[in-house]
C-alpha positions, 0 to 999 in steps of 0.5 A: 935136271930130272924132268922137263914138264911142258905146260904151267896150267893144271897138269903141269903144274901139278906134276911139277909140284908133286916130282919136286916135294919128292926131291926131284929137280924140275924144269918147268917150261911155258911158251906163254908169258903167264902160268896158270894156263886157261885158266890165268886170271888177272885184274883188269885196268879198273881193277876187277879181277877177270878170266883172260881166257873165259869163265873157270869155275871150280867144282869137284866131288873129287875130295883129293883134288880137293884137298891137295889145292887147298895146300895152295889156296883159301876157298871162296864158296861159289854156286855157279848159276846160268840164265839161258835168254828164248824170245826176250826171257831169261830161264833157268839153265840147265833146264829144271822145272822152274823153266817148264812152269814159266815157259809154258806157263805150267804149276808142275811139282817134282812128279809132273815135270817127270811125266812133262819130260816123259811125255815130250820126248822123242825116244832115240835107240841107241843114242849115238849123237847130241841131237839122240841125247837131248831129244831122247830127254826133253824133246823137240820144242826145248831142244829147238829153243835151248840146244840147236841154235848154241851148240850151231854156235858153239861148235859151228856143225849140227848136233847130229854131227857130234856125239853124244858124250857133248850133250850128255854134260848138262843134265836134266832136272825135276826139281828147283836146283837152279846150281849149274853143277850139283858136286860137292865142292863148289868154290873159287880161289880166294885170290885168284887162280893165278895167286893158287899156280905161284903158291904151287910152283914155289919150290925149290926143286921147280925151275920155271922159264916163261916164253919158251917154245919147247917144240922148236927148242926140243933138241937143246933142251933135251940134251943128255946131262954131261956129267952122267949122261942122263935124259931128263924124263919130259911130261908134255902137256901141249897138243899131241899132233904138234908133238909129232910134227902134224904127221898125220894131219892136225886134230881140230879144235874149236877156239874162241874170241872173247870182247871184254868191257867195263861198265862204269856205275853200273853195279851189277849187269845180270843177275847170275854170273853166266847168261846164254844166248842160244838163239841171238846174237854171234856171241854164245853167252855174257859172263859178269866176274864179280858174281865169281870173284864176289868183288865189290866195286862201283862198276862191273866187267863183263866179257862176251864169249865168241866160238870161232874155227881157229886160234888157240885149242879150247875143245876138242871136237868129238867126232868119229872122224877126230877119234879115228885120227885121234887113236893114231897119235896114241899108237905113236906116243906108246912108241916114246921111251922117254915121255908122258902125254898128260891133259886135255891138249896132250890126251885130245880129251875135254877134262874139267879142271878137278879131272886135269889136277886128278889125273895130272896126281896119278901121273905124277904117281906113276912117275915117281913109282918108275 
């Protein structure tokens, strides 16, 4: 065996294909009973198709990223849209000039939603936080009413509290793009993402064992092969604190809890495939997955998304704190001979999907140049 690739979502997978369409023998390792990672999807008992672990939409402007899971799959086009729900109504998100001129009841083309924007902000110097960013952007009244209350919920500290990378993901517009995200690819596996992940680890070359603790297995696992004392080289894909015994303490995540529901003969439940809820209710926001799948079915799955302080590791949470405890794991892993740390788990970074597979290629590259 040549490698041992830790993990079946994005980055190992990739990995994994890229080690074995070079001839490399390739065990690939997960401790849950599925690939696929978060990113695992399957059809509920009424036959609707449903993210286990909460919405994943695929956009890209990466054209490699791109074209290299097209080998693995047919595109269903798909915009995503979100709602965002302030006192009882339903606005575009992120917020656009549609929301101003029905919040405040404005007729603004492209230039006044500019001089609105310019007009409310609260200039911040330097902008360090979440709160700096969106404050420095559209000001008090559409921070309070959009951002405050979710990123309370979401992230369980104030938006002071996180830096500014957090916020400085959804963008502003003066236009009527009502798209949450403007890349150039923008669709959904036909099939299903788990459908995509049994395409890409059909080979040969892949040896795949679910239901494997790697960590706790580590010393058989990494055994030197008796015939020419070899070392399979190990692409590790989990936690890089866990990876090193929590030796420094452990870096903290924010995870979720998810409530799915059916709703027999009701066709369609919202209008957009993702509804905030910044203000109300303990869960963040309603996703509705045939807007996603595009699906046809007498009734509709929905899923009610909870942020919770423990269970599995979704984000990282981007603290100055975190970043100091951060770096000295990265000092360590720079000490491993025979190792590479890759995704968002094992780089304590938060990566889009398009952003896992590219690095998750580079790596592989890197690997096979060795």
């Amino acid at each position: 065996m040549d490698f041992i690739v830790v993990g079946a979502g994005f980055a190992g997978s990739v990995v994994a294909r890229e080690l074995a369409d070079a001839g490399r023998k390739v065990l690939l390792l997960e401790k849950r009973e599925h690939i696929g990672g978060n990113a695992y999807d399957a059809s509920d008992r009424h036959g609707i198709l449903v993210h286990r672990y909460g919405p994943h939409i695929f956009h890209t402007s990466i054209e490699r990223v791109f074209q290299y899971l097209s080998r693995f799959t047919d595109w269903r086009p798909y915009a995503h849209r979100v709602r965002s729900v302030v006192n009882g109504q339903s606005y575009p998100f992120p917020i656009n000039r549609e929301t101003l001129n029905r919040l405040y009841g404005l007729d603004l083309d492209e230039v006044g939603a500019a001089a609105f924007f310019e007009k409310v902000r609260e200039p911040r110097e330097p902008v360090l936080t979440s709160e700096d960013v969106v404050l420095n952007s559209v000001g008090r009244d559409l921070y309070e009413k959009f951002f405050l209350n979710y990123t309370r919920k979401q992230w369980g500290m104030e938006p002071s509290q996180l830096k500014a990378g957090v916020a400085a993901r959804i963008p502003t517009r003066t236009n009527t793009d009502d798209r949450y995200f403007t890349d150039t690819f923008q669709y959904m596996p036909r099939h299903g993402y788990t459908e995509m992940f049994k395409a890409m680890l059909d080979h040969p070359n892949i040896q795949l064992r679910l239901g494997v603790d790697f960590l706790a297995e580590k010393d058989t696992l990494t055994r030197r092969d008796p015939v020419d004392g070899a070392t399979p080289h190990i692409v590790y894909t989990g936690p890089v604190d866990a990876w090193f015994g929590f030796c420094f303490g452990r870096l903290p995540y924010r995870s979720l809890r998810f409530e799915h529901a059916h709703l027999p003969d009701v066709e369609s439940y919202q209008e957009v495939g993702t509804v905030n809820y910044p203000n109300d209710h303990a869960y963040t926001r309603i996703t509705e997955y045939k807007h996603l799948t595009g699906q046809s079915h007498s009734g509709t799955s929905i899923m009610y998304e909870y942020p919770v302080a423990d269970g599995d590791p979704y984000y990282p949470v981007p603290s100055t704190d975190n970043e100091q405890l951060l770096q000295r794991y990265r000092e360590r892993a720079k000490e491993e001979k025979n190792v590479t740390f890759i995704g968002r788990l094992a780089e304590y970074r938060y990566y889009n999907m398009d952003q896992v597979a590219d690095a998750a290629l580079a790596a592989a590259g890197k690997l096979l140049d060795r």
